[in-house]
C-alpha positions in Angstrom: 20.5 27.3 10.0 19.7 30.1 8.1 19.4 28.1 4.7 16.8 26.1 6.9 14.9 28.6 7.9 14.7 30.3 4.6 13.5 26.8 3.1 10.7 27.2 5.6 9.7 30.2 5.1 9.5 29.3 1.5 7.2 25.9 2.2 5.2 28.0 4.4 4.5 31.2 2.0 3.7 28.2 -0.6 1.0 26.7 1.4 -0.5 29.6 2.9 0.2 32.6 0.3 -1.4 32.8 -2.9 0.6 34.1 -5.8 -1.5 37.1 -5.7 -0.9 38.1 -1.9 2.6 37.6 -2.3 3.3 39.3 -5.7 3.4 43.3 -3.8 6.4 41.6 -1.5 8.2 39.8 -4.2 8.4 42.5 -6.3 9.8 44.6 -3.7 11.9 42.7 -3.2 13.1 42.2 -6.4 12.0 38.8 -6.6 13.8 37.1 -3.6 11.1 34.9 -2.3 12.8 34.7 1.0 13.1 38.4 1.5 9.6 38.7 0.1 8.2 36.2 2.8 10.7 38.5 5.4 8.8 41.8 4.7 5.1 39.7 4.8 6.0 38.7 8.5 7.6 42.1 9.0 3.9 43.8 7.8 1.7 41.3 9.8 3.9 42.2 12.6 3.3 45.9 12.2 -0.4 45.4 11.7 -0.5 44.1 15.2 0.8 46.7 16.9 -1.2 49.2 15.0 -4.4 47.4 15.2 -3.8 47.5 19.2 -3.7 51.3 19.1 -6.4 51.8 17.2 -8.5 49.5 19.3 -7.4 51.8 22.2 -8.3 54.9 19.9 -11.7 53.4 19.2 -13.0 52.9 23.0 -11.2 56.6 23.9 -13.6 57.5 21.0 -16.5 56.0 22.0 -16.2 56.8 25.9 -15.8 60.5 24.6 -18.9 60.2 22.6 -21.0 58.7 25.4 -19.7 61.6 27.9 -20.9 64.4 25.8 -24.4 62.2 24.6 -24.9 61.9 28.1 -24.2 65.3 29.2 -26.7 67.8 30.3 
């Protein structure tokens, strides 16, 4: 299962990663293209939960602003 998995992951960094995008990963990776698509997923995956916060951050922000704009 894991072999096919791995394939997979392979077909889909092939289709959807350009040589470019991928190149940061496999080299940390030290060139395993499986691991490489691993730490992609594991990065778009941490992007998510940090671009939830900083949406939260942004309206905290803004509400701030508009409380001391509007206060007299």
């Amino acid at each position: 299962m894991a072999e096919e998995t791995a394939t997979g992951n392979r077909e889909w960094a092939g289709l959807w990663l350009s040589e470019e995008r991928l190149a940061p990963y496999l080299e940390a990776c030290g060139g395993d293209a499986d691991r490489a698509v691993e730490l992609h997923e594991w990065n778009i995956s941490l992007a998510q939960v940090l671009v939830c916060d900083v949406a939260h951050r942004e309206v905290a922000m803004r509400n701030a602003y508009v409380f001391v704009s509007t206060a007299n």
